[in-house]
N, C-alpha and C positions, 0 to 999 in steps of 0.2 A: 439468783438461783443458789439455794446452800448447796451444799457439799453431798449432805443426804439426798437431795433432788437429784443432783447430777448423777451421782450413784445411779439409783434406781431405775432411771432414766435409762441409763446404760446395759443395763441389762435388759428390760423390758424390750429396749434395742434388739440386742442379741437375739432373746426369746423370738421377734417377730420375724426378725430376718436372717438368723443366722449368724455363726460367726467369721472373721478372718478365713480361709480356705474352707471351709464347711463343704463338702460335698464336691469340691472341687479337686480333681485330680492335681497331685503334684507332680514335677520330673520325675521322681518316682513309683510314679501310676498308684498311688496311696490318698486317697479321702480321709478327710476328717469326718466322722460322726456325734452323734450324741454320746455316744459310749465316750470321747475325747475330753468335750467338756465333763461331763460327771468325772473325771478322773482328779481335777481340781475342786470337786466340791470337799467342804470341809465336816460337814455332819449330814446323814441322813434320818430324818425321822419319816418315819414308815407312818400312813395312815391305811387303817384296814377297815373293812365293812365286817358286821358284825362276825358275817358266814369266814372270817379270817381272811378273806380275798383282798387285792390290793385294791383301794381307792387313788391313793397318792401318794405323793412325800411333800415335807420340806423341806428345801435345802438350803442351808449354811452357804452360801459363794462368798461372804464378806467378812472379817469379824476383826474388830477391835478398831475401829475407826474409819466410818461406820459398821454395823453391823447390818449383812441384808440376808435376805431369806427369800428365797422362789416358795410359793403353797401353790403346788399343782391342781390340788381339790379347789379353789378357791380362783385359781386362774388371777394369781397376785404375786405383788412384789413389795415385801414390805422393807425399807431400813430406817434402823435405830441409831444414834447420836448423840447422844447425854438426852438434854429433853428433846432434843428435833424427830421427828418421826415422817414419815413420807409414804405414802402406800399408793402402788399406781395397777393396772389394769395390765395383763399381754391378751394377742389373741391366742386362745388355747386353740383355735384351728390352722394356725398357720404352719408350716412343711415342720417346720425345727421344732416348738412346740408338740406336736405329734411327734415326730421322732422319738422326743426325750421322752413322754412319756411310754412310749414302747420299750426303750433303753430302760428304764424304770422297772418297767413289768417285768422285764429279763432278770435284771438283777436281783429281784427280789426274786423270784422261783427257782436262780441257782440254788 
């Protein structure tokens, strides 16, 4: 499995199941949410329906070796690596995937 596999792989991970404490109460009676992860995303690209409403984003979580990108609209994980490329599938219904994208909707109508 290359490198950009394993990548991708991993997050797709994430996406389906969430991450390390996700929703889980801490000793500090404090949850992680999807707000938590976007806070390490590195670019967001906004996609909008024509009426300027939100459809999605892309996000940046990887870059310079490999480079990965979530496409919400597309319910995909792509990463890049010189010529290696890898593109895999999450489920856009699963708890965390929902989350973020509500987490998404917020952000963009601050």
């Amino acid at each position: 499995m290359s490198n950009v596999e394993s990548n991708v792989l991993h997050i797709v991970d994430t996406l389906n199941n969430g991450f390390e404490g996700y929703m889980v109460e801490d000793e500090h009676g404090d949850t992680q949410t999807a707000f938590d992860y976007l806070q390490d995303v590195l670019d967001f690209n906004w996609i909008l329906n024509s009426d300027r409403t939100l459809k999605g984003a892309r996000l940046l979580v990887a870059f310079g070796g490999p480079n990965i990108w979530i496409d919400t609209t597309k319910g995909i994980v792509e990463g890049y690596w010189w010529q290696d490329k890898f593109v895999a599938e999450y489920d856009t219904n699963s708890e965390f995937a929902r989350d973020l994208d509500d987490a998404l909707e917020t952000l963009f109508n601050c």
